[in-house]
C-alpha positions in Angstrom: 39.7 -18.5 -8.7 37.2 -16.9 -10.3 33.6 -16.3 -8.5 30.7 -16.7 -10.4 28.1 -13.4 -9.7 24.7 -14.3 -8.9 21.8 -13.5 -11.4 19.6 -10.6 -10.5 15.6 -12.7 -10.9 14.8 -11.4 -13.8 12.5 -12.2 -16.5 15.4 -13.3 -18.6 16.2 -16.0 -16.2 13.2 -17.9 -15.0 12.5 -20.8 -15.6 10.6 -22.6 -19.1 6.8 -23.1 -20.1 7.6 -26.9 -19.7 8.7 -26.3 -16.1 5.8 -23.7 -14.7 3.7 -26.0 -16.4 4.5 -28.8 -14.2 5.2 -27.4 -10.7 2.2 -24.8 -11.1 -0.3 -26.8 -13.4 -3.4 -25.1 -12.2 -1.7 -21.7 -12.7 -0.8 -22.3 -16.2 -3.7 -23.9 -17.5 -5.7 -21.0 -16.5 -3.8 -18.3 -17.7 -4.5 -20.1 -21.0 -6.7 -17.2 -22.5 -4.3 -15.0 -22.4 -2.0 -14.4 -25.2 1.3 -13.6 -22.9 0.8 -16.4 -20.8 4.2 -17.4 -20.4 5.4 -13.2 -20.2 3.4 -13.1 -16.8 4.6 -16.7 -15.3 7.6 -15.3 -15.8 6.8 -11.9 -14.2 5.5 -13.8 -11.4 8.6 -16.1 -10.4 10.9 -12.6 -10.9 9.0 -11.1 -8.6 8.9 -13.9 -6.0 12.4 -14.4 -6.5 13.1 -10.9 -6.1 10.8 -10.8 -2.8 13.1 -13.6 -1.7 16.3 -12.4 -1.7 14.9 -9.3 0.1 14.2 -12.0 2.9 17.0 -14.0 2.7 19.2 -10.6 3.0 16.9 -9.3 6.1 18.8 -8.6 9.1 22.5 -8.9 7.2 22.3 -5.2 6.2 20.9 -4.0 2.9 22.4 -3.7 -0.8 23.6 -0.1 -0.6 22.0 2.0 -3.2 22.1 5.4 -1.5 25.6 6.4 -1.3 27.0 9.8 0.0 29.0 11.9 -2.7 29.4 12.8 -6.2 28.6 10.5 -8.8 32.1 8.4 -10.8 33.8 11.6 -12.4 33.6 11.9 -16.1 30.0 11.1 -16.2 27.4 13.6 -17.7 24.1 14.5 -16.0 21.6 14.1 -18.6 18.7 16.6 -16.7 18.2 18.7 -13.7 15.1 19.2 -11.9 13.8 20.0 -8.3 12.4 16.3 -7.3 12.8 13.4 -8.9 10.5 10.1 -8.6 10.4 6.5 -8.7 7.6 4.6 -9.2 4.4 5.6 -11.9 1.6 5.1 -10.0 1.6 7.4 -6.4 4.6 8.9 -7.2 2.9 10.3 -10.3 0.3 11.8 -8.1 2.5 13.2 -6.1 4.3 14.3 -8.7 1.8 16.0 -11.1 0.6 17.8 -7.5 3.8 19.1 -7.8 4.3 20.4 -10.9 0.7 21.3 -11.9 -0.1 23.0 -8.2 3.7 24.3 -7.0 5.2 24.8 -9.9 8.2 22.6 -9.5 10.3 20.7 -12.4 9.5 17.0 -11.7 10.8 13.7 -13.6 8.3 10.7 -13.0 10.2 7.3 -13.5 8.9 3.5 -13.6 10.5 0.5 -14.6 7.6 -0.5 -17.2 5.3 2.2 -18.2 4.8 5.2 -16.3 0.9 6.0 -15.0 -0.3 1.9 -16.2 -1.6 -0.7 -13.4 -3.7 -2.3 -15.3 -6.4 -2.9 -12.8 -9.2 -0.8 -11.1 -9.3 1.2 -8.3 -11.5 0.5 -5.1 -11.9 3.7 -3.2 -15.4 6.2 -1.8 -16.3 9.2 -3.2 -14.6 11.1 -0.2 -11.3 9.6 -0.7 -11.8 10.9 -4.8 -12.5 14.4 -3.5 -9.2 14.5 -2.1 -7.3 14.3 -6.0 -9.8 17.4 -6.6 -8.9 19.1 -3.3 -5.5 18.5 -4.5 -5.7 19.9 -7.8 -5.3 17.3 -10.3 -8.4 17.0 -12.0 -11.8 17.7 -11.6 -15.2 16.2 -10.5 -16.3 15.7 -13.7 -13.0 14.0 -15.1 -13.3 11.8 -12.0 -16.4 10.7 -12.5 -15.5 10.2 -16.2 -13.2 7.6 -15.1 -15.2 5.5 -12.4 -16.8 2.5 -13.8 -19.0 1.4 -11.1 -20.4 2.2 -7.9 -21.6 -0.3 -5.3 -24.7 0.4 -3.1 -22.5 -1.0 -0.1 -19.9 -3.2 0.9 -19.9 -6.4 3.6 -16.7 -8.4 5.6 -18.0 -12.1 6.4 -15.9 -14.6 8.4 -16.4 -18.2 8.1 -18.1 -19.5 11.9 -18.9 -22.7 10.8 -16.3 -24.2 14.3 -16.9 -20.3 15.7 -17.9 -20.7 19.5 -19.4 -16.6 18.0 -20.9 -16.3 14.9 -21.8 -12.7 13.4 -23.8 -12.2 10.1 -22.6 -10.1 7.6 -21.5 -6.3 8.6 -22.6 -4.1 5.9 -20.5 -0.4 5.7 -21.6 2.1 3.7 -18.8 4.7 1.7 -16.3 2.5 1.7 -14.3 0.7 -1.1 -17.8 1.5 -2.9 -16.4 3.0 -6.0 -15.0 1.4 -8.6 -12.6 3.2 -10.5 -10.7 3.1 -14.2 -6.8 3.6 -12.2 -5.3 4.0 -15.9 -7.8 5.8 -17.2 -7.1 8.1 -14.4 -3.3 7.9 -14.5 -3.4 8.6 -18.0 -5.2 12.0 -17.6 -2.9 12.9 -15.1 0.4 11.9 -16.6 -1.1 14.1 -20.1 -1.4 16.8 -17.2 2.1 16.6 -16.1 3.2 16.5 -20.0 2.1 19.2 -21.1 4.7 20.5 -18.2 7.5 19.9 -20.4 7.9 23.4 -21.4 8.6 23.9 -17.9 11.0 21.2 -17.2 9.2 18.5 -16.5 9.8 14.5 -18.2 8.2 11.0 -17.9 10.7 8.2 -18.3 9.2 4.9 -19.4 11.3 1.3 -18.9 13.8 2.5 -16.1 15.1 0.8 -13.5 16.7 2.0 -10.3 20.0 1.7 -9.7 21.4 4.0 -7.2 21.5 7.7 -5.6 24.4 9.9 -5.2 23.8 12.6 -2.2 25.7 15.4 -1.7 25.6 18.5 0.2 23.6 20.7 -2.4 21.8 18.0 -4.8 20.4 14.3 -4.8 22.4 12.1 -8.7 20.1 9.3 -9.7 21.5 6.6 -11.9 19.1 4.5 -14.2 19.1 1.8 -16.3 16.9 0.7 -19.3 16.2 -2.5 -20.6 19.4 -2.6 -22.9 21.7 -2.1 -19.9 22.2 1.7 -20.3 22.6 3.7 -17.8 22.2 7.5 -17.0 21.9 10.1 -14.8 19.9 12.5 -13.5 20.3 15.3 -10.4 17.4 17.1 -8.3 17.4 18.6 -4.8 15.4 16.1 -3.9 14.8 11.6 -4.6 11.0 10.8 -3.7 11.0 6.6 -4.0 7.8 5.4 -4.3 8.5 1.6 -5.6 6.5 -0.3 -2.9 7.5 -3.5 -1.1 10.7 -4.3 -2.7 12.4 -0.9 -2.7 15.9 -1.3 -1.8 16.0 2.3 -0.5 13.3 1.5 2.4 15.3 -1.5 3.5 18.5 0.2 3.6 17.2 3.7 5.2 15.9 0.7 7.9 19.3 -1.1 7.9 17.6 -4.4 6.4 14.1 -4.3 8.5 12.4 -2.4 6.0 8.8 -4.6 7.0 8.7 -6.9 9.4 5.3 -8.4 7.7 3.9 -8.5 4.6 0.7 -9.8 2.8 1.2 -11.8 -0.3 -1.6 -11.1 -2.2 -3.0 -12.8 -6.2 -5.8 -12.8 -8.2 -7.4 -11.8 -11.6 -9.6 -9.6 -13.7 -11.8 -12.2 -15.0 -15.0 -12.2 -17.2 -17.8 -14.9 -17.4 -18.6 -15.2 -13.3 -22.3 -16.4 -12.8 -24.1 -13.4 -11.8 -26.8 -13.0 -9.0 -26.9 -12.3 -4.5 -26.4 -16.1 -3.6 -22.8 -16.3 -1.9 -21.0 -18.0 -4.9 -21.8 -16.1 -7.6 -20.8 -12.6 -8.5 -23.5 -9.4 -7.4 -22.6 -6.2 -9.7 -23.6 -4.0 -7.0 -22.0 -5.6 -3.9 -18.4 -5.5 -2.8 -16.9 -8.0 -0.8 -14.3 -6.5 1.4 -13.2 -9.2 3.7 -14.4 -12.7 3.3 -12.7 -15.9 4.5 -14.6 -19.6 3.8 -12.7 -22.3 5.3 -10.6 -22.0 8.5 -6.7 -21.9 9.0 -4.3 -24.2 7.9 -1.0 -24.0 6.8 0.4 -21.7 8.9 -1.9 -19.1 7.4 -5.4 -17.5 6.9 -6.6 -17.2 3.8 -8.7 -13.9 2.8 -10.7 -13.0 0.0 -11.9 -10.0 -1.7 -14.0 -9.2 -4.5 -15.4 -6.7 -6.3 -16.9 -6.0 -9.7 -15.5 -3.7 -12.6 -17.8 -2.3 -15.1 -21.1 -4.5 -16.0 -20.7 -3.9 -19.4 -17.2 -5.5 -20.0 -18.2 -8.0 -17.5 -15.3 -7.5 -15.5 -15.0 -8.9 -11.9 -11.8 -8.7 -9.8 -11.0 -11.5 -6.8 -8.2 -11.9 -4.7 -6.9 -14.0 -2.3 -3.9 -13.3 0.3 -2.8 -13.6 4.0 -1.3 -11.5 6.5 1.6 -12.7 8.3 5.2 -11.9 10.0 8.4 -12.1 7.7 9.9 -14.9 9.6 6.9 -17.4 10.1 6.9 -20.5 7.9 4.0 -19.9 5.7 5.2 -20.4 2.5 4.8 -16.8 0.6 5.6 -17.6 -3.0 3.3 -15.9 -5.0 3.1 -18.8 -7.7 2.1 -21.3 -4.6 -0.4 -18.9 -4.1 -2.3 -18.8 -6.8 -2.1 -22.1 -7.5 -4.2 -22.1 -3.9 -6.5 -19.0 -5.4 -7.5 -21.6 -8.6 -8.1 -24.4 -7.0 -10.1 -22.8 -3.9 -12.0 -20.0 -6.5 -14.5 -22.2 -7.4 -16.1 -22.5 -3.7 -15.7 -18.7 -3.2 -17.2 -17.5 -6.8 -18.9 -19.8 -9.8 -17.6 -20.1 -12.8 -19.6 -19.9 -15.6 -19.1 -21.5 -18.9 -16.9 -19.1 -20.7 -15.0 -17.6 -17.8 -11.4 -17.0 -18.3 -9.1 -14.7 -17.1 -8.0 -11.3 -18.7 -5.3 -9.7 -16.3 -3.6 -11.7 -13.3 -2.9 -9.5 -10.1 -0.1 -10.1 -7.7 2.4 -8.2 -5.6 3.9 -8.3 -1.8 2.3 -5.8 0.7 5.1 -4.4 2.9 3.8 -3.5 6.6 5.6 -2.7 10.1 5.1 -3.4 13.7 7.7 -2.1 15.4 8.2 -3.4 18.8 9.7 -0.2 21.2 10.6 3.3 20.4 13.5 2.5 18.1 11.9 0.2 15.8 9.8 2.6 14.0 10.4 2.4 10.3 12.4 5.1 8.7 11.0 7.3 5.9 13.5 9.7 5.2 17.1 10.1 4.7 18.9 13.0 3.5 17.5 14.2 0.1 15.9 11.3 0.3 11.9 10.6 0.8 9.6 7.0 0.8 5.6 7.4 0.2 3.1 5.5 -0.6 3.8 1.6 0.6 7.5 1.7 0.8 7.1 3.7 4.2 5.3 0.3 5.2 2.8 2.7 7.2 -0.4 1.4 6.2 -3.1 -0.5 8.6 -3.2 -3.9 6.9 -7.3 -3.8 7.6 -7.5 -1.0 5.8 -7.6 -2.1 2.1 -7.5 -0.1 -1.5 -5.7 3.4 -1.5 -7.7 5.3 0.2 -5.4 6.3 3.0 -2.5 7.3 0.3 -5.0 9.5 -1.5 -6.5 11.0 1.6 -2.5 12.5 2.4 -2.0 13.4 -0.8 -2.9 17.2 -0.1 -1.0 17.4 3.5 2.1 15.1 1.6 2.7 17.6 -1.5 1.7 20.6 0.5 4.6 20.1 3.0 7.2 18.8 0.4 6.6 21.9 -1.3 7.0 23.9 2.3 10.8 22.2 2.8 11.8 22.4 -0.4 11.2 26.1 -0.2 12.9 26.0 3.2 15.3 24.2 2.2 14.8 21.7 4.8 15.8 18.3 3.1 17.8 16.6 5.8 16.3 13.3 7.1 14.8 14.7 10.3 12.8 17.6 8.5 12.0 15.1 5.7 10.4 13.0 8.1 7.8 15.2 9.3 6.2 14.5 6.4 4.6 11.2 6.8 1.3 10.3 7.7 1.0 10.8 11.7 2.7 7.3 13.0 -0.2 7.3 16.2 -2.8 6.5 15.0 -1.4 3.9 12.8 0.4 1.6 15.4 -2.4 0.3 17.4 -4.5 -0.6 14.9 -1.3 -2.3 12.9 -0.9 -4.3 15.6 -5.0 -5.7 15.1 -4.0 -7.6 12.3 -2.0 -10.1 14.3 -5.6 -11.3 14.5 -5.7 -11.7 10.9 -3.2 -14.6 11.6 -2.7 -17.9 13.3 -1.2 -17.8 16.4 1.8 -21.0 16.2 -0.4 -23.4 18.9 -3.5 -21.7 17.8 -6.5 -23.9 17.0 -7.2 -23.9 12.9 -10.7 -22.0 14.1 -9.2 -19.4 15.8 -8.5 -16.8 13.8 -12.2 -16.9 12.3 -13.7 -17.0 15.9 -11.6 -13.8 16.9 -12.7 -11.5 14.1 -16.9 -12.9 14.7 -16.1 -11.6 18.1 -15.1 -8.3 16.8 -17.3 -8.0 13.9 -20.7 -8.7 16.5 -18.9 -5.9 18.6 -19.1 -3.5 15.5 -22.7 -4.7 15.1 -23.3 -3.1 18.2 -21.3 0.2 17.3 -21.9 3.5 15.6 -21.6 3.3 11.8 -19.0 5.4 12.1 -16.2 3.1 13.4 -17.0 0.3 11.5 -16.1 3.0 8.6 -13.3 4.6 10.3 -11.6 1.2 11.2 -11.4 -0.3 7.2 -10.4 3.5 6.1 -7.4 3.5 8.7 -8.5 6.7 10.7 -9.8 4.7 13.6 -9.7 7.2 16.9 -7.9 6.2 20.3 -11.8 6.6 21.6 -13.5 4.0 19.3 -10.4 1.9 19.6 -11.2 1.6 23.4 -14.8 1.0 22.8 -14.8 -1.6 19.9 -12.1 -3.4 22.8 -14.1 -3.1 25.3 -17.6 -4.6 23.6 -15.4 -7.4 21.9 -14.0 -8.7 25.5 -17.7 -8.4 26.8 -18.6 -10.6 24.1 -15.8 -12.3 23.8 -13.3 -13.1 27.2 -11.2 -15.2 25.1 -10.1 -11.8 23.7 -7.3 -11.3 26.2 -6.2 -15.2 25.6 -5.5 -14.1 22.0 -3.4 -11.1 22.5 -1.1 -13.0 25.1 -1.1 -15.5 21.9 -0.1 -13.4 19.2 1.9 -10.4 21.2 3.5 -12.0 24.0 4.0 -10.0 26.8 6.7 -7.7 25.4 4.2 -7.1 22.3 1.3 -6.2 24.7 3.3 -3.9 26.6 4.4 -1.9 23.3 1.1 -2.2 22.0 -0.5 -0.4 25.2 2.7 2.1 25.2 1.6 2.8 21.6 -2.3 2.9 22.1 -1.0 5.6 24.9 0.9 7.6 22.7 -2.5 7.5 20.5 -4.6 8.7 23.0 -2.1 11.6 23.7 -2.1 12.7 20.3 -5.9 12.6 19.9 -6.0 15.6 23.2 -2.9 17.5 21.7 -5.2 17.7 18.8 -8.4 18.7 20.0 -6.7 22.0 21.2 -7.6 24.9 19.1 -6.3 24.8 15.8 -6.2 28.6 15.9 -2.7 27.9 17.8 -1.0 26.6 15.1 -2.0 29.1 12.8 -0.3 32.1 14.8 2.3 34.2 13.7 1.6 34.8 10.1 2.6 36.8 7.9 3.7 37.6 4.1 7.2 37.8 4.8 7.1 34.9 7.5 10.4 33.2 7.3 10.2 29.5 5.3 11.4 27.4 8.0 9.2 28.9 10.4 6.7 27.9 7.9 7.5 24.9 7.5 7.1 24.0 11.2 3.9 25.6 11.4 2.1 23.3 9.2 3.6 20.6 10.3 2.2 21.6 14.2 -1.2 22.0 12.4 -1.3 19.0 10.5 -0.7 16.4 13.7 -3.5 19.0 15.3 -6.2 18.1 13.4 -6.9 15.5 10.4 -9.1 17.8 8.4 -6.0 20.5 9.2 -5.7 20.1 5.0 -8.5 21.7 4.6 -7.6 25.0 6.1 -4.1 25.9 3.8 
């Protein structure tokens, strides 16, 4: 008997205009304008589909793509270099860091075009400084590529059946600067090519397929469009593909994320312009905004934020947080068939508005629940950044946490590779600081029904903790959207909200259970004794040098001074 093999979603295989067109009517009729309307339907459903299987194979152990030993014999290597990345966008950071700053021989890889997003970039002027820091371009090519700056930002929950209501709360230096992302990319990935005399390649329209580790290099096999496939070896495989990275969910034996926020929207042009609440305000971003209350299973949240004035560009989105295994339905298409029909009461149309780019993806995050649960970022030879290591606070939107490691990130890859530390242990060391992250990952359960939970709920929490912020330091309100929030303000923003708010403790029984709020104090604990091991004197850290200081030893140094201090970048 012969067994038919299941189709990988792919473009190729989804379904007809006639069909999108009458399951997702809304969807299609306003993707209308654009010229590849049915290319990006179909982008769409692969993507679902794809995030699908992913869910379906959750817990059953993952497709394995990283296999230990050589690659079949016979087959030719068509390059060597040091490190070897998947994924245009943060991998190409990482990777023109690199090559421009350490010298190493990189290849960059994406499965469409290397270095394109085809969106904007909300981020501050801080979080910029870092690429400078860093070394890939200067101030002025920065600011070359920024196409709009907001005088400040605001997060507004609906209260209409709050028992609290809260007016806006306004933050200042954060997601306030619009930025051109391929504009930026671009300049960078001409950086890194002009490399080539020194080994390094950009790959355009390869796929994944699968990594070959052996004892003294890392074989990655790709595939192009056509179906060919090749080969290439390095000492080291960063993956940098985001949510649906096969590599994060078999490193984590199938629990890769245990939530995710589906998220869709548009570049759009023609929004009625002006401050009133449904129309679009050039120098105002939106940062969080919800206007109706739960249903569904879900929250929905808004965002919006405005390109450059002169193309009259203004980007929305709408998503919701929520666990893997709840029954919200998370198809993307579903979605935005939900973001067209409910746009109109967040942001006015005008009478030639139309859309020019449609935005969509899965955002991958983790709350482990003990010790052992903590997602894995590293295997032999083998490294995850940017969202595949599921690290990021899901409050905290926008890149700016990814670009703010980007110094400490390259700076210790290029301290193991010259230590030749590139097992899975040493490897690990160099993600972002795991701490500070898990208490304030474990916040966004507020960002999400609880399964008896009253539709209001959910906007009544986050009044509660938005009037305790109004009562705060600037500081934490900033701090707690940029993910850096300390163990200190943590406790205080707690504390005001349960003075404000009793209910507060009802809510965490709600969404953590007691197990949850037992793990969730064990990991605010573990917060609070990283934030004292760091306030002891850097100067410790930085003992013992000298020239011909051995690299391991190195290595481990920087590692002990980066978990010392966050600003420890700034003293390499």
């Amino acid at each position: 008997m012969t067994v038919a093999r299941k189709l990988e979603p792919t473009e190729k295989n989804a379904p007809d205009l006639a069909e999108f067109r009458r399951r997702y009517p809304l969807t299609v009729a306003n993707f209308g304008a654009l010229g590849t309307r049915e290319t990006w339907l179909k982008s769409i459903w692969a993507t679902d589909a794809r995030w699908q299987e992913a869910l379906a194979r959750d817990g059953a152990g993952a497709r394995e793509v990283v296999v230990r030993g050589a690659p079949p014999a016979g087959t030719e290597v068509a390059g060597e270099f040091e490190i070897i990345y998947a994924g245009g966008a943060i991998g190409l950071l990482h990777a023109a860091v690199m090559a421009c700053r350490y010298r190493r021989r990189v290849l960059v890889f994406d499965a469409h075009e290397v270095g394109s997003v085809g969106c904007d970039w909300h981020t501050s002027d801080e979080e910029l400084r870092a690429l400078v820091r860093a070394g890939l371009c200067t101030k002025e090519e920065i600011e070359r590529a920024i196409v709009n700056r907001y005088e400040a930002g605001f997060v507004k929950f609906h209260d209409n059946a709050s028992r609290v209501k809260a007016p806006p709360l306004w933050l200042q230096h954060v997601l306030d600067v619009a930025l051109d992302a391929d504009k930026l990319l671009a300049l960078v990935a001409e950086r890194l090519r002009k490399q080539g005399a020194a080994g390094c390649a950009l790959l355009d329209g390869q796929r994944f397929v699968r990594a070959y580790v052996e004892p003294h290099r890392v074989t990655v096999e790709l595939q192009d469009a056509r179906g060919r496939k090749s080969l290439y070896a390095a000492r080291l495989f960063v993956d940098a593909t985001g949510a649906s990275s096969p590599v994060a969910q078999q490193l984590n034996d199938g629990h890769a994320i245990t939530h995710v926020r589906p998220t869709v929207g548009a570049v759009a042009r023609g929004f009625a312009r002006g401050v009133e609440p449904d129309k679009v305000d050039f120098q105002t971003g939106e940062i969080l905004v919800s206007t109706e209350d739960a249903s569904a299973h879900r929250q929905l949240l808004w965002e919006g934020f405005a390109g450059s004035p002169a193309r009259d560009e203004y980007t929305t989105y709408l998503f919701f947080y929520d666990a893997i295994d709840s029954p919200a339905d998370k198809s993307l298409l579903t979605l935005f068939e939900h973001y067209f029909e409910r746009l109109p009461a967040y942001k006015r149309a005008g009478a030639h508005w139309r859309v020019t780019r449609p935005l969509f993806g899965y955002v991958p995050g983790v709350q482990p629940v003990g010790w052992k649960q903590r997602t894995r970022t590293a295997g032999e030879r083998v490294l995850l950044i940017g969202a595949a290591t599921g690290a990021a606070n899901p409050l905290a939107l926008g890149n700016g946490a990814q670009l703010r490691h980007l110094h400490r990130l390259t700076h210790l890859t290029d301290l193991a590779l010259a230590a030749d530390l590139l097992d899975a242990r040493s490897l690990s060391e160099l993600s972002a600081d795991a701490p500070r992250v898990a208490p304030l990952a474990r916040l966004a359960e507020f960002l999400r029904p609880a399964p008896k939970s009253a539709p209001a709920t959910v906007n009544e929490t986050l009044n509660a903790v938005m009037a305790a912020l109004h009562e705060l330091d600037e500081r934490v309100r900033r701090e707690l959207f940029q993910d850096r929030l300390s163990f200190h303000a943590l406790k205080s923003l707690f504390s005001r909200t349960a003075q404000l708010y009793p209910r507060i403790f009802q809510r965490v029984r709600e969404h953590l259970g007691a197990r949850g709020t037992f793990w969730w104090l064990a990991a605010a604990a573990e917060a609070a004794f990283s934030e004292r091991r760091a306030r002891a004197p850097l100067e410790q850290a930085r003992t013992a040098q000298s020239t011909d200081e051995p690299p391991a030893e190195k290595f481990a140094r920087y590692v002990a001074l980066y978990k010392k201090g966050r600003d420890a970048d700034e003293q390499t």
